[in-house]
N, C-alpha and C positions, 0 to 999 in steps of 0.2 A: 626710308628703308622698310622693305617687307617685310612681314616675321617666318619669309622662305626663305632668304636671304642670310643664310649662316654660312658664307663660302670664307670667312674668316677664321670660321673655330678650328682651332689643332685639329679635333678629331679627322674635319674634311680637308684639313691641310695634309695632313698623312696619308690617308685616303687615295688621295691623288699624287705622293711626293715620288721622283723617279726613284729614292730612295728603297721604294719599296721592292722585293724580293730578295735574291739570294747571290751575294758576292765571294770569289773566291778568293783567296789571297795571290797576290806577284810580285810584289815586291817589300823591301823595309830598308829605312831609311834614317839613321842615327846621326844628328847634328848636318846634315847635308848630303851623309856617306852615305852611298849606296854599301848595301850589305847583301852579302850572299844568301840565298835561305836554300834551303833542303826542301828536297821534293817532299818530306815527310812534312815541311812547314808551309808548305802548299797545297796542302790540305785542310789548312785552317780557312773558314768561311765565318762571315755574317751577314746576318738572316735580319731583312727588318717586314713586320708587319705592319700591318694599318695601325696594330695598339702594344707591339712589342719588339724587341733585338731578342736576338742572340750570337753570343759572339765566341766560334770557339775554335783555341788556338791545339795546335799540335807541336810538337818535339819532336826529336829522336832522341830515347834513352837505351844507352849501349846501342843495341841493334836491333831495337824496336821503337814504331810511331807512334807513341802516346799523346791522348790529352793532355795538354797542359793548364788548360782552364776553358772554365765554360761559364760566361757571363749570361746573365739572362734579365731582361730590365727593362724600363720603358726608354722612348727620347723623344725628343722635340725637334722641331725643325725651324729655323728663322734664319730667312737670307742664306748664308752661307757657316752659321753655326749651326754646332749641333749638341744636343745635350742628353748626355747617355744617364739614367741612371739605374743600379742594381745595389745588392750587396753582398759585400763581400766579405764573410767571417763575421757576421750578425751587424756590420757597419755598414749605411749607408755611402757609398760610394758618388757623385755627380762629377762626372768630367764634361766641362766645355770643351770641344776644338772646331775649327773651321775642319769646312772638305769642299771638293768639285767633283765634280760629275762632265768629263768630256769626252765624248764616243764612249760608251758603255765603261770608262775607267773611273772607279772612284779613289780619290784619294783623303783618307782622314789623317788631320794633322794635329798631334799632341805635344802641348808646351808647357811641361813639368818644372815650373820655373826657371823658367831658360834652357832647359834642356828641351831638342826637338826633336820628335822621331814623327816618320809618315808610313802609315800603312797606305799599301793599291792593291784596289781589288779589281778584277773582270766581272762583270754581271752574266752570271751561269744559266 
């Protein structure tokens, strides 16, 4: 092996991962259930760079579309996990879940011990 030959390190895994730019939210999905979102929760995107996410969700409170959080953090990429991490209220946070990527749809899936929810985003 060269010492040009670094196509293994995360850095150039991300680099190059389809992961890479900016998804909007379309759907949510609680134990199986499809769940209705609000146009104002479809405004929620995340954003991955080559060396960070960000992930930020929207609301509607009363009758207005608020933030409802804004994650900002690194991740990882292997196979088809993925591993976000930030913090949140001075604690490090690290969530493992699987996602795919088919026609410009991703979808990441979280299993909070047996509980499973999926976000789908469209790539913007």
């Amino acid at each position: 092996m060269s010492s040009d030959d670094d196509s293994s390190t995360p850095q150039n895994q991300a680099a190059t991962s389809k992961l890479i730019g900016t998804w909007g939210q379309i759907s949510f999905t609680q134990q199986g259930e499809a769940m209705t979102i609000t146009d104002c929760e479809k405004r929620s995107t995340i954003e991955f760079t080559s060396v960070s996410y960000t992930d930020i969700g929207y609301a509607p409170v009363n009758t207005d579309c608020q933030i409802d959080y804004q994650d900002v953090g690194t991740w990882k990429e292997e196979n088809n996990t993925l591993t976000l991490t930030y913090v949140d209220e001075g604690e490090t946070i690290i969530d493992v879940t699987t996602f795919t990527i088919v026609d410009d749809i991703l979808t990441i899936e979280y299993n909070d011990e047996g509980f499973k929810t999926e976000f789908g985003y469209k790539k913007q």
